[in-house]
C-alpha angles and dihedrals in degrees: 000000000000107000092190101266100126119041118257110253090252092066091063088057114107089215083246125115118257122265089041106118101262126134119216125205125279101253113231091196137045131222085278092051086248114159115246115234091226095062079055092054096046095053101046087053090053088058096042086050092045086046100048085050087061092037098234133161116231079238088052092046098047089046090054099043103043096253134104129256092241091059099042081054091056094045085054094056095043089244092130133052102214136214118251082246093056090048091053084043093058094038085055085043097059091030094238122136110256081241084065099044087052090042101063084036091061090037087057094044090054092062104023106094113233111269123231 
């Protein structure tokens, strides 16, 4: 049973017929409410560039932030789906605000192709 936690394909629509032009929203997750890989990537990507702007070491980040390298490591490959508190944790870490941190995210997500 849905519980509401991921929008009904109809609420992606633009209310414009298709062909149109219009471009609709990369969907982060599919009709299982499945994640998709890509979302992981680009998000992981978000945190190596932000890292390498401090100049940071993943060592350096998770020591700042309260994580292990290892983990940091596995954030940066989109092996791990993280908690909204670990996200606050690396955005801390790399003293970013947690905007920026979003911001190169959706910027990311907007140019890496969906994995599958």
């Amino acid at each position: 049973m849905r519980y509401g936690l991921f929008p009904s394909p109809d609420r992606w629509s633009s209310g414009s017929p298709v062909g149109s032009g219009s471009v609709l929203p990369h969907r982060a997750f599919d009709v299982h409410g499945v994640l998709d890989p890509a979302e992981l990537k680009a998000l992981g990507a978000a945190v190596r560039e932000l890292r390498a702007r401090r100049g940071f070491s993943q060592e350096q980040l998770g020591f700042k932030g309260g994580l292990h390298r290892n983990y940091v490591g596995g954030i940066e490959r989109g092996e791990l789906n993280i908690t909204f508190r670990v996200l606050l944790k690396v955005a801390r870490g790399l003293d970013f605000a947690l905007s920026e941190v979003i911001g190169v995210y959706e910027r990311n997500r907007a140019v890496l192709p969906p994995v599958r």
